[in-house]
VODREN-240616 format. One record per atom (N, C-alpha, C, O): atom name; residue number from 1; residue in three letters; x, y, z. Coordinates in nm, 4 decimals, always signed. Layout:
<pts>
CA,NUM,ala,X,Y,Z
...
</pts>
This chain:
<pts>
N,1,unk,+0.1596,+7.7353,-0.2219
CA,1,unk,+0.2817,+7.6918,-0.1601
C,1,unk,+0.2793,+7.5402,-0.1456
O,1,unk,+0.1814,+7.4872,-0.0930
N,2,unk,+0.3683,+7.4773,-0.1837
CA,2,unk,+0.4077,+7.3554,-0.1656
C,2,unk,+0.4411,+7.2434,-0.0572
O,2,unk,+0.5484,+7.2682,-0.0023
N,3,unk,+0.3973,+7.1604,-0.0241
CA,3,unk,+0.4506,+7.1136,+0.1317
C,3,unk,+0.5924,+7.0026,+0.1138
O,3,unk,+0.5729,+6.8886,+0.0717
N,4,unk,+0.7244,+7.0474,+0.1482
CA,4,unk,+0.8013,+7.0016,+0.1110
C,4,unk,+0.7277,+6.8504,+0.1052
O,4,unk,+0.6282,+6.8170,+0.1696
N,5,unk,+0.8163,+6.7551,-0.0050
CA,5,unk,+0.7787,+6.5839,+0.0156
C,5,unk,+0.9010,+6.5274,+0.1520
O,5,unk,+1.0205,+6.5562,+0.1586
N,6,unk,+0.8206,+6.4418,+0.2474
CA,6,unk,+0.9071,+6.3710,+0.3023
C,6,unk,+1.0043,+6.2455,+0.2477
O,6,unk,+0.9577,+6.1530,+0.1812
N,7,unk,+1.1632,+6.2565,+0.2897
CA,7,unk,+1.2385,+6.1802,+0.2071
C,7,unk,+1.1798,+6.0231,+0.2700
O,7,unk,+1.1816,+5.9902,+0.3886
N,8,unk,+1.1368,+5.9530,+0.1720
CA,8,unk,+1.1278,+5.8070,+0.1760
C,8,unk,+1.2091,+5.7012,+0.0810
O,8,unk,+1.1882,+5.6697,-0.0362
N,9,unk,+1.2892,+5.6662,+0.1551
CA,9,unk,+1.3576,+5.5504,+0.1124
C,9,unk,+1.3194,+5.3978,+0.1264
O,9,unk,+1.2194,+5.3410,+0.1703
N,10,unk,+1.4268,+5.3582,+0.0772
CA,10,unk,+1.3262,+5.1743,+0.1054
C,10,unk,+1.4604,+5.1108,+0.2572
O,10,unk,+1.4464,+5.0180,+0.3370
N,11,unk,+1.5607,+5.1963,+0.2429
CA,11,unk,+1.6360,+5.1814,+0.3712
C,11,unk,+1.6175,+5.1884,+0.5166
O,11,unk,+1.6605,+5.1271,+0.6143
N,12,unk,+1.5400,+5.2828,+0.4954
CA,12,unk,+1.4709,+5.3196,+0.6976
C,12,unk,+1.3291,+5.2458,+0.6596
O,12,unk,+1.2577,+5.2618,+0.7587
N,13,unk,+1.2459,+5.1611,+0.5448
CA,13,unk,+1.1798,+5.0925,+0.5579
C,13,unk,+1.1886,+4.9985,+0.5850
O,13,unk,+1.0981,+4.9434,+0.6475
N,14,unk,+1.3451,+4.9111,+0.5379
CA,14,unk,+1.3902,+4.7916,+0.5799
C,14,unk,+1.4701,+4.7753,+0.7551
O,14,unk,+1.4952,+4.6875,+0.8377
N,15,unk,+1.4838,+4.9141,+0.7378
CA,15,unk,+1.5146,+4.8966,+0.9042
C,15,unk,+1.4227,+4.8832,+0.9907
O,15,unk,+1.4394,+4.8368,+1.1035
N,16,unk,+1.3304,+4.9184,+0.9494
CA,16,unk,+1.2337,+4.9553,+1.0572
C,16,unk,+1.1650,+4.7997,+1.0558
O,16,unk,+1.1145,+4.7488,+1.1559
N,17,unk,+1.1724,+4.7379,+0.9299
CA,17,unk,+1.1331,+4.5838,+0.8925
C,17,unk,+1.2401,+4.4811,+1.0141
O,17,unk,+1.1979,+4.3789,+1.0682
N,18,unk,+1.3467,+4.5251,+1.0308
CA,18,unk,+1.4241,+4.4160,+1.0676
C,18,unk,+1.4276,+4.4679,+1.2271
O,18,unk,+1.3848,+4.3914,+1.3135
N,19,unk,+1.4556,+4.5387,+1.2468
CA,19,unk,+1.3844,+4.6179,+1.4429
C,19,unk,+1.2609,+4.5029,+1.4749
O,19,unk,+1.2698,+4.4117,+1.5571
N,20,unk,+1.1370,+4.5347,+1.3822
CA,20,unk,+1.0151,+4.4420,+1.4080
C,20,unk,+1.0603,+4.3244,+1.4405
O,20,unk,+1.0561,+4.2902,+1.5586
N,21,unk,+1.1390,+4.1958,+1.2919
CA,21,unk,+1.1749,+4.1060,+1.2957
C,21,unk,+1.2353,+4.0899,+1.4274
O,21,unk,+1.1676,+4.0174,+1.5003
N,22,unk,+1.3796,+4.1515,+1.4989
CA,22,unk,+1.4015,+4.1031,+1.5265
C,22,unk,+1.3283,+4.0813,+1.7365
O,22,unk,+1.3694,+4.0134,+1.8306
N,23,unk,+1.2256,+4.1673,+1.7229
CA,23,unk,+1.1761,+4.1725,+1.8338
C,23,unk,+1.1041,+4.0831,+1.8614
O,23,unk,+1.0711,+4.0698,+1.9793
N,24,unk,+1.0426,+3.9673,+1.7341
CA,24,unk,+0.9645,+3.8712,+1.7395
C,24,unk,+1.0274,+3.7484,+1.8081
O,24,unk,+1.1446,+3.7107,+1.8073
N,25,unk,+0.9669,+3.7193,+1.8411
CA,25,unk,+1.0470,+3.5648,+1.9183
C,25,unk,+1.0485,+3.4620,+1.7976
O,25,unk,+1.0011,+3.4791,+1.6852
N,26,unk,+1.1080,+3.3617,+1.8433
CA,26,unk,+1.0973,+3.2352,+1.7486
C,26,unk,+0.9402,+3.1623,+1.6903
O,26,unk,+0.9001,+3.1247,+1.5802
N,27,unk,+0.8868,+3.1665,+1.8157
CA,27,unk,+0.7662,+3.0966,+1.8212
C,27,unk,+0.6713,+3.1705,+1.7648
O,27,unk,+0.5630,+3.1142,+1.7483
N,28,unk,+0.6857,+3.3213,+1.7182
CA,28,unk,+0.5738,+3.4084,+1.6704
C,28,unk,+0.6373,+3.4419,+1.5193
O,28,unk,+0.5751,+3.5172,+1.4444
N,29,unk,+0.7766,+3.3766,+1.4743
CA,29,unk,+0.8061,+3.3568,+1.3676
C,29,unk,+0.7628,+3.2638,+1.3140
O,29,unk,+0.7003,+3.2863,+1.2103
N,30,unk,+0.7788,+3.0986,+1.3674
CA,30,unk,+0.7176,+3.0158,+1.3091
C,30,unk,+0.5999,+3.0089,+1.3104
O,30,unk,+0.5436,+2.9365,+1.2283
N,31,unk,+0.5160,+3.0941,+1.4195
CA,31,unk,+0.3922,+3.0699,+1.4048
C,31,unk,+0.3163,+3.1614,+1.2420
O,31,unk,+0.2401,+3.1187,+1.1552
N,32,unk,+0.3642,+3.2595,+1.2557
CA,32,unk,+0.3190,+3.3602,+1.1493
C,32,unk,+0.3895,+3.2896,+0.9887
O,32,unk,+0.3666,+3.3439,+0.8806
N,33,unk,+0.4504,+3.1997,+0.9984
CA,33,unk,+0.5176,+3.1651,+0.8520
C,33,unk,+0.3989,+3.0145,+0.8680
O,33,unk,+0.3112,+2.9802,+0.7887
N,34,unk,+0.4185,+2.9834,+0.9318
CA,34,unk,+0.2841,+2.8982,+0.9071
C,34,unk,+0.1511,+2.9156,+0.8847
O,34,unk,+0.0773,+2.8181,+0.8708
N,35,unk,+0.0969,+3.0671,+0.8777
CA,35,unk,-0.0372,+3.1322,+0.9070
C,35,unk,-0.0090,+3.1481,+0.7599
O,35,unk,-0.0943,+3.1279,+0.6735
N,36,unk,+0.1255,+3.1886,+0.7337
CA,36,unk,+0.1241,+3.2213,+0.5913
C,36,unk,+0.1040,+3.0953,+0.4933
O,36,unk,+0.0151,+3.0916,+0.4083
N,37,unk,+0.1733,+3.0188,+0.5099
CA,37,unk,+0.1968,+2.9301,+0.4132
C,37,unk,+0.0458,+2.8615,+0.4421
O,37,unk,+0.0251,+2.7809,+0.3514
N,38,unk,-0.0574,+2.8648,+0.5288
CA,38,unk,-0.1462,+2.8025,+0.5441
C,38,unk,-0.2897,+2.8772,+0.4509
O,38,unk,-0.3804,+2.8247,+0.3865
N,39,unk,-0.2558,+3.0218,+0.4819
CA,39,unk,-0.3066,+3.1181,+0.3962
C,39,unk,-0.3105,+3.1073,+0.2417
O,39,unk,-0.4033,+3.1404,+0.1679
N,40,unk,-0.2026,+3.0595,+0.2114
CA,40,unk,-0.1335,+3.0412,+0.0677
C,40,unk,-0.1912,+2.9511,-0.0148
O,40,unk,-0.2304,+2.9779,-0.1284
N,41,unk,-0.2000,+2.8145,+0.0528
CA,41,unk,-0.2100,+2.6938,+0.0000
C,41,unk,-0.3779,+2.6615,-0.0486
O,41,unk,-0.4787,+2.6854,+0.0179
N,42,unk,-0.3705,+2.6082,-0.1675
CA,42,unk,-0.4900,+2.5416,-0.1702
C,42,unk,-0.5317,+2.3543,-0.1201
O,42,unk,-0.6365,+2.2928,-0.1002
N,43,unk,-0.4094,+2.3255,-0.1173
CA,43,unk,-0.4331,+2.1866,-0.0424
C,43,unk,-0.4843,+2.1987,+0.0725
O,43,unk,-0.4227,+2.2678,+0.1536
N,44,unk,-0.5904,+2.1458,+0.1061
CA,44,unk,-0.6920,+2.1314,+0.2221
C,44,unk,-0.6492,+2.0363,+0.2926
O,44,unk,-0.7046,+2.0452,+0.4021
N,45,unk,-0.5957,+1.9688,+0.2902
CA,45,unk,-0.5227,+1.8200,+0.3938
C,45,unk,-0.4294,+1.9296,+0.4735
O,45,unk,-0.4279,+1.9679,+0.5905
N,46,unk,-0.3391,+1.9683,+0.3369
CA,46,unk,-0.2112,+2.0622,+0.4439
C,46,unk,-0.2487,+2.1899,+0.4878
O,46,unk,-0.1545,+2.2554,+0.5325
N,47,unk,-0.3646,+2.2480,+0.4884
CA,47,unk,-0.3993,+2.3491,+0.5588
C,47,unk,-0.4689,+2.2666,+0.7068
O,47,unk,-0.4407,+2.3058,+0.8201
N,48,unk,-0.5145,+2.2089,+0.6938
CA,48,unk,-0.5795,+2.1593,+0.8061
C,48,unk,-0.4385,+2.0975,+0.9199
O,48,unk,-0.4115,+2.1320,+1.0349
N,49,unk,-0.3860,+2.0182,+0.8489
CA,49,unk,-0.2713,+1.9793,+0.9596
C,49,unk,-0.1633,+2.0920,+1.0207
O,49,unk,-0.0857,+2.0909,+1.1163
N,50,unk,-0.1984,+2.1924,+0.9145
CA,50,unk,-0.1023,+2.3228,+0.9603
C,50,unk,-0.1715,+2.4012,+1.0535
O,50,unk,-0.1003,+2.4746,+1.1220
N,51,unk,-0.3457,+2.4057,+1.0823
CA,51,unk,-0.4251,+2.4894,+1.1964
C,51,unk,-0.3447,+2.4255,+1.3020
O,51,unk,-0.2970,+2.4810,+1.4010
N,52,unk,-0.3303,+2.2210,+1.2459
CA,52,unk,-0.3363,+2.1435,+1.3861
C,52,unk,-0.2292,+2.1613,+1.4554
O,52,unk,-0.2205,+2.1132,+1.5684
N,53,unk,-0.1151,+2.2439,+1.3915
CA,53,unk,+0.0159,+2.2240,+1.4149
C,53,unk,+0.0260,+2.4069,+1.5306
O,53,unk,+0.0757,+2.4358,+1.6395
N,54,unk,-0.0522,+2.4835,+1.4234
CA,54,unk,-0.0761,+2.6255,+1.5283
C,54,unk,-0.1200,+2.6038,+1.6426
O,54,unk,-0.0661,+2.6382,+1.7478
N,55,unk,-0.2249,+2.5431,+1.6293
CA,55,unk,-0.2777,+2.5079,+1.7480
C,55,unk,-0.1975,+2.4888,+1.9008
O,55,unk,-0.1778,+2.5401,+2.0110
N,56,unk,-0.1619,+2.3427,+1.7905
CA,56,unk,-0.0451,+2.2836,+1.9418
C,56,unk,+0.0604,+2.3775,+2.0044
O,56,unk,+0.0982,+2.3647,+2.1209
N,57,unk,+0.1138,+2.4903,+1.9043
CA,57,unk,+0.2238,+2.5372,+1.9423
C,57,unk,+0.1530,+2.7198,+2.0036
O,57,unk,+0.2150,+2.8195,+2.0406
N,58,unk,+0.0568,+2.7032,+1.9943
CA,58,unk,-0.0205,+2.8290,+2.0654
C,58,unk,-0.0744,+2.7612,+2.1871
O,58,unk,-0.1477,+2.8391,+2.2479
N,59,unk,-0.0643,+2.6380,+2.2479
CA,59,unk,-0.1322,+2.5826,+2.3602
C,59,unk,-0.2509,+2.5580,+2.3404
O,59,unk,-0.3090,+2.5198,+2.4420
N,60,unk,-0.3163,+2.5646,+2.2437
CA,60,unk,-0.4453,+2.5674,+2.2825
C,60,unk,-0.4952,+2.3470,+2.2812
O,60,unk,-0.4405,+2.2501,+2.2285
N,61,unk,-0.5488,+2.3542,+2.3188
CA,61,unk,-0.6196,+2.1943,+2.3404
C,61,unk,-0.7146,+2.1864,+2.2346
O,61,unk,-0.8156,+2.2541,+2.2152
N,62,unk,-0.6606,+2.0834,+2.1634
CA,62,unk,-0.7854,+1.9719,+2.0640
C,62,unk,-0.9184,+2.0023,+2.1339
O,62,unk,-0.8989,+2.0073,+2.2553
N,63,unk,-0.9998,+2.0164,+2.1134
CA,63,unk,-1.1420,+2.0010,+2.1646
C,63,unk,-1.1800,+1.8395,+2.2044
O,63,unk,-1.2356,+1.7892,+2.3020
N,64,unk,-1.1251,+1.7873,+2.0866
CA,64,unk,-1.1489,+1.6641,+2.0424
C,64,unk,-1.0750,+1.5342,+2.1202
O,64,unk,-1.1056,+1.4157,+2.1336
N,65,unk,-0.9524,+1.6245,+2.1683
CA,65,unk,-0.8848,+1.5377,+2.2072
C,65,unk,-0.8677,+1.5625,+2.4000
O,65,unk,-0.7855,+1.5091,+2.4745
N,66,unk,-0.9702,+1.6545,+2.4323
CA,66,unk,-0.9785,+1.6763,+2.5588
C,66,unk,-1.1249,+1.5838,+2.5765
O,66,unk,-1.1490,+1.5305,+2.6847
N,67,unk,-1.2162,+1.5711,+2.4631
CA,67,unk,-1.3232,+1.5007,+2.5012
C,67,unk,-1.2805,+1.3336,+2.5211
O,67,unk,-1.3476,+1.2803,+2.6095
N,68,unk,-1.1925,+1.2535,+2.4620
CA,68,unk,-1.0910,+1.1641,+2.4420
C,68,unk,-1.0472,+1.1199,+2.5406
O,68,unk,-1.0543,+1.0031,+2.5789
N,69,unk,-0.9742,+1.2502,+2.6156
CA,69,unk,-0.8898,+1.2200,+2.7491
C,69,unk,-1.0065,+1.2056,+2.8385
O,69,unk,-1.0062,+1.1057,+2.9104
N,70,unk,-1.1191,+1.2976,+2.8481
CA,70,unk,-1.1826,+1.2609,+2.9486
C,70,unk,-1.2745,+1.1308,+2.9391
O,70,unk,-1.3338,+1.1008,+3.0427
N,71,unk,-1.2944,+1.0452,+2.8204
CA,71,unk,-1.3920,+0.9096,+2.7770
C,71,unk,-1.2979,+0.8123,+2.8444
O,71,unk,-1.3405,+0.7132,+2.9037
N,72,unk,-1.1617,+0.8434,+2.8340
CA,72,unk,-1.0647,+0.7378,+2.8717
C,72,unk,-1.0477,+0.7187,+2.9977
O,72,unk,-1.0488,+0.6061,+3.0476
N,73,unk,-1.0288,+0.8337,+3.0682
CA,73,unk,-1.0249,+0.8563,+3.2258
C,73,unk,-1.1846,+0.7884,+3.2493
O,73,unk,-1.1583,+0.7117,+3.3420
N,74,unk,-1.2395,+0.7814,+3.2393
CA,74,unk,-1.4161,+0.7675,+3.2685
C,74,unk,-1.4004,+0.5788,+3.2946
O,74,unk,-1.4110,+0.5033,+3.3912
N,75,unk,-1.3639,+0.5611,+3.1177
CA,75,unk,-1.3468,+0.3962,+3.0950
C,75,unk,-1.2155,+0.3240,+3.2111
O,75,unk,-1.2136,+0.2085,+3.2537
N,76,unk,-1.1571,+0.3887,+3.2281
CA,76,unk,-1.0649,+0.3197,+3.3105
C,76,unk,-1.0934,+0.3169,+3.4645
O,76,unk,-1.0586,+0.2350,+3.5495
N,77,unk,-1.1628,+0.4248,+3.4736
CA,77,unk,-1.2158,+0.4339,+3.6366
C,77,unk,-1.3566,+0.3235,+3.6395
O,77,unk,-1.3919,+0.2699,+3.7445
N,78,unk,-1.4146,+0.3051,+3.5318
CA,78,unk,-1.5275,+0.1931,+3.5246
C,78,unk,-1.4284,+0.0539,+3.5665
O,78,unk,-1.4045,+0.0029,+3.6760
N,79,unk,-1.3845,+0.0198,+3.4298
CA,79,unk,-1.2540,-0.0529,+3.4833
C,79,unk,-1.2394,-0.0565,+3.5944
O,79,unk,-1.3296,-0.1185,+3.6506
N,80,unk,-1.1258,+0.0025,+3.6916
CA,80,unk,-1.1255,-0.0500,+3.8026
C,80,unk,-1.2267,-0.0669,+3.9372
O,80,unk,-1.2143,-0.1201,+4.0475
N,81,unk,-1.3259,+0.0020,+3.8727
CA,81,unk,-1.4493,-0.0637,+3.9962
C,81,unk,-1.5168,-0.2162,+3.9245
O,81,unk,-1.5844,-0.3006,+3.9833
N,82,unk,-1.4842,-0.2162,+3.8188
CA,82,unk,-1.5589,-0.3342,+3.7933
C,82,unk,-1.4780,-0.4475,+3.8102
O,82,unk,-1.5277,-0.5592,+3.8246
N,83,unk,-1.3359,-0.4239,+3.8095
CA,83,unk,-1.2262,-0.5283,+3.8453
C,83,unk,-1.2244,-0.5389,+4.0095
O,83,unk,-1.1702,-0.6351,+4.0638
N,84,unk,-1.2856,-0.4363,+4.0831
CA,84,unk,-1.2801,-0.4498,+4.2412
C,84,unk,-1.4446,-0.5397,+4.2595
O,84,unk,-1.4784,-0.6220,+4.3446
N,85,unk,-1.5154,-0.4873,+4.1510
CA,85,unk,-1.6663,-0.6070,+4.1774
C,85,unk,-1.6205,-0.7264,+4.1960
O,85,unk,-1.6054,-0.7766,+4.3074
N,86,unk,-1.5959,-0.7790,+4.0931
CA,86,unk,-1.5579,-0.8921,+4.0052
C,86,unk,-1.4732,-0.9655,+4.1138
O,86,unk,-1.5174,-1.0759,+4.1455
N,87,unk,-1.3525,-0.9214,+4.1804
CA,87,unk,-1.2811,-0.9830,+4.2885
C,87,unk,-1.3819,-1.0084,+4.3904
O,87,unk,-1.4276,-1.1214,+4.4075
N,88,unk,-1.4147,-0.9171,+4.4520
CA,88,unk,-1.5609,-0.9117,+4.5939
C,88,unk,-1.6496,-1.0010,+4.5068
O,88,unk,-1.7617,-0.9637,+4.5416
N,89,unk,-1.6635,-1.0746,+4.4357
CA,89,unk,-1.7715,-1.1680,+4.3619
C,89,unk,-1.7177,-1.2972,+4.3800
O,89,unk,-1.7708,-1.3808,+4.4531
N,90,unk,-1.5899,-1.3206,+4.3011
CA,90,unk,-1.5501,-1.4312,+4.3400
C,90,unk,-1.5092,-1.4716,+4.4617
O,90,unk,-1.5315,-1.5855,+4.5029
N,91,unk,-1.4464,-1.3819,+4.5290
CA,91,unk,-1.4197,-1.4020,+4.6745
C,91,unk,-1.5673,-1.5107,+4.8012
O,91,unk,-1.5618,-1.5996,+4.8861
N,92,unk,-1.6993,-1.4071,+4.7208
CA,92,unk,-1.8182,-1.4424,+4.7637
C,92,unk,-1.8680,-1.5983,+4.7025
O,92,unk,-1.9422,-1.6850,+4.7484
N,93,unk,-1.8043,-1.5891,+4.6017
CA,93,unk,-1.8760,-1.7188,+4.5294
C,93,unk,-1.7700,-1.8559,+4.6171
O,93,unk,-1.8086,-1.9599,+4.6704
N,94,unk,-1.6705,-1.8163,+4.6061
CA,94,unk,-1.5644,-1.9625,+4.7059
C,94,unk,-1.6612,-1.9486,+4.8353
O,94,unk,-1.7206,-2.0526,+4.8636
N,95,unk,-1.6872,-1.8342,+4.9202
CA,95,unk,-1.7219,-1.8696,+5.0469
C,95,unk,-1.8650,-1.9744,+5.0260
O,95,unk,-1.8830,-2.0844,+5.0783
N,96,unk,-1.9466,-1.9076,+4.9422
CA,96,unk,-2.0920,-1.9694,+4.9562
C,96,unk,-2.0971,-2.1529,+4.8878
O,96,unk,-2.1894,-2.2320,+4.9071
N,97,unk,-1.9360,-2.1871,+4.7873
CA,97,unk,-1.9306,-2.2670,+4.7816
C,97,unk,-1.9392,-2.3978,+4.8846
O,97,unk,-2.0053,-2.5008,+4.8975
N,98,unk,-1.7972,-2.3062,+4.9689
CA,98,unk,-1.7645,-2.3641,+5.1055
C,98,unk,-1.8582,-2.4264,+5.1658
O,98,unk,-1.8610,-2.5478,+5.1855
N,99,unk,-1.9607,-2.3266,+5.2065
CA,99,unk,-2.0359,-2.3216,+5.2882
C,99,unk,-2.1548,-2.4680,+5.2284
O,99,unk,-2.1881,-2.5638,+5.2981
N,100,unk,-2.1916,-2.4447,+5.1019
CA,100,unk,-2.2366,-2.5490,+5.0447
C,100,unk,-2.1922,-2.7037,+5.0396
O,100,unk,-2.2687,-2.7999,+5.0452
N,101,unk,-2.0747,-2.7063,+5.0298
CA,101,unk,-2.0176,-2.8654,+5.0895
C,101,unk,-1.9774,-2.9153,+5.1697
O,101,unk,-1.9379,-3.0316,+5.1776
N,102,unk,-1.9834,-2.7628,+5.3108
CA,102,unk,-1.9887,-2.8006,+5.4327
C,102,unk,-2.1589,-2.8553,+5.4883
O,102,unk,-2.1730,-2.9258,+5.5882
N,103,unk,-2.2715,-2.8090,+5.4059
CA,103,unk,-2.3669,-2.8650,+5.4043
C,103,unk,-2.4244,-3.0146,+5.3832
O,103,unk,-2.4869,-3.0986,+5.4480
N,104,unk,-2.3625,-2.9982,+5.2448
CA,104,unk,-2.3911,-3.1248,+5.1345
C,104,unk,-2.3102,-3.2101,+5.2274
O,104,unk,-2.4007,-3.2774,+5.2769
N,105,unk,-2.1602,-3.2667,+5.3039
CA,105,unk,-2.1206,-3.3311,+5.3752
C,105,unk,-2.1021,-3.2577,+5.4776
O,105,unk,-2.0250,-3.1625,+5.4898
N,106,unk,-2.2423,-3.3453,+5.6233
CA,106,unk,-2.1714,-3.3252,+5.7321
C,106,unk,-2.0925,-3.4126,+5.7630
O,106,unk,-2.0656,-3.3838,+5.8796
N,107,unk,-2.0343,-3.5043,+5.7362
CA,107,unk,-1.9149,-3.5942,+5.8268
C,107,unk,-1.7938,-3.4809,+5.7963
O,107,unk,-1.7597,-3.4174,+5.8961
N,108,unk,-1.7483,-3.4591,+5.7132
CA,108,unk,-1.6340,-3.3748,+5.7128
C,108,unk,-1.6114,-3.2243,+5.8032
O,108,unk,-1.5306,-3.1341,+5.7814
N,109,unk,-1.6973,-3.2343,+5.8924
CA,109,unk,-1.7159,-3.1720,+6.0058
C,109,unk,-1.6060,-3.1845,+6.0766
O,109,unk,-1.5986,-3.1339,+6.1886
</pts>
C-alpha cells in the first residue's frame, strides 16, 4: 500500500518565505544581507570592514577601541594632575623667589 504523496507546491513555500521575512525586523535584515554578502566575497579588505560594520550595528564594542578609550581617559587624567603640579610649582617658585630678594635686599624692607 502506498502512502498518499503530500501536495507540495512552491506557493505555500513562498508564503511561508514571506510570513518569516516579514517578521524580521530591519536590523536583522540588514544584518543577515551583510553576513551574506560578507560570506560571498573574496575581497578581504571588504569582508573585514563588513564584520566592522556587524559589529557596530549588533552593539557589540571594538575591543580595540574600548582599550583606546580607556589609554585616553588615563592620558588626560595624567594631564590634568600634571597641569595642577605644574601650577602648585610655579606658584612655589614666585614665593621662594620673593622670599629670596626679600633676603638679597634688606633695605626694601
Amino acid at each position: 500500500m502506498r502512502i498518499p504523496l503530500s501536495e507540495k507546491n512552491t506557493r505555500s513555500k513562498q508564503s511561508q518565505m514571506h510570513k518569516q521575512h516579514k517578521q524580521l525586523t530591519d536590523k536583522q535584515r540588514v544584518l543577515n544581507f551583510l553576513c551574506d554578502v560578507t560570506n560571498t566575497t573574496n575581497d578581504h579588505s571588504l569582508k573585514y570592514d563588513l564584520m566592522k560594520c556587524v559589529e557596530t550595528i549588533e552593539g557589540k564594542e571594538n575591543v580595540e577601541y574600548v582599550e583606546l578609550k580607556g589609554a585616553l581617559r588615563e592620558a588626560l587624567e595624567e594631564n590634568e594632575r600634571l597641569e595642577q603640579d605644574k601650577v602648585k610649582l610655579m606658584c612655589e617658585n614666585e614665593y621662594l623667589k620673593e622670599m629670596m630678594d626679600k633676603k638679597k635686599d634688606p633695605a626694601t624692607r
